[in-house]
N, C-alpha and C positions, 0 to 999 in steps of 0.2 A: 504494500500500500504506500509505504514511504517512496520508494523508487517509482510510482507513478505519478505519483502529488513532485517530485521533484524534477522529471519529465516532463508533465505541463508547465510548471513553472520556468524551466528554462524553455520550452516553445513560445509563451505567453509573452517573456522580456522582452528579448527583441521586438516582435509585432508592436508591441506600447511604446517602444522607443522611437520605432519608425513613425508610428500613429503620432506621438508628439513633436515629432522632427516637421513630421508632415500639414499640423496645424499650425504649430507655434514659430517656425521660419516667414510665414505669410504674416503673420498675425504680428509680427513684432517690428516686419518691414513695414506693415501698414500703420504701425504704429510711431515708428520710427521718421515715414512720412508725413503723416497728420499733425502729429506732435499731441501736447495736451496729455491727459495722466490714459493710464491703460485702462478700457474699458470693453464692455458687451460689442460694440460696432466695432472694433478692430477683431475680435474673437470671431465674429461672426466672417469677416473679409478672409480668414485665415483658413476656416472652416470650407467655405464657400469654393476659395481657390483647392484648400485639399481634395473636393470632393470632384472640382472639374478636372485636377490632376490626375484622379481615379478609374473615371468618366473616360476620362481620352487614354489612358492607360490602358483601358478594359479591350477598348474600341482596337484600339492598334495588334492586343493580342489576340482578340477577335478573330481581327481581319488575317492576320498570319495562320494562325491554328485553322483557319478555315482555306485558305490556300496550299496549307502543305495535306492538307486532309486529303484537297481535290488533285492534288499532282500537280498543280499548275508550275 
């Protein structure tokens, strides 16, 4: 039981690290941009752009995995 509780946990780290990489790099340039103290609308810009990042990430593996499926 311990060897599997400590197996997810080392799966789980990384994933949150990248998840935080992933909102908190936008969010702090948006911040960084605007200026003024850190709040909900810069979280939100950081959120938004990670998600479009994810969106067109999705998309382009999509489109690859779907191309080598077909032979092209």
């Amino acid at each position: 039981m311990k060897r599997r509780i400590w197996l997810v946990a080392r799966g789980i780290m990384p994933l949150l690290a990248v998840l935080v990489a992933l909102i908190g790099v936008p969010a702090l340039l948006a911040w960084l941009i605007g200026g003024g103290p850190f709040g909900w609308p810069h979280l939100l810009i950081g959120v938004g752009v990670a998600a479009g990042l994810l969106v067109i990430g999705g998309l382009i593996f999509g489109w690859a995995l779907g191309k080598r499926l077909k032979g092209d």
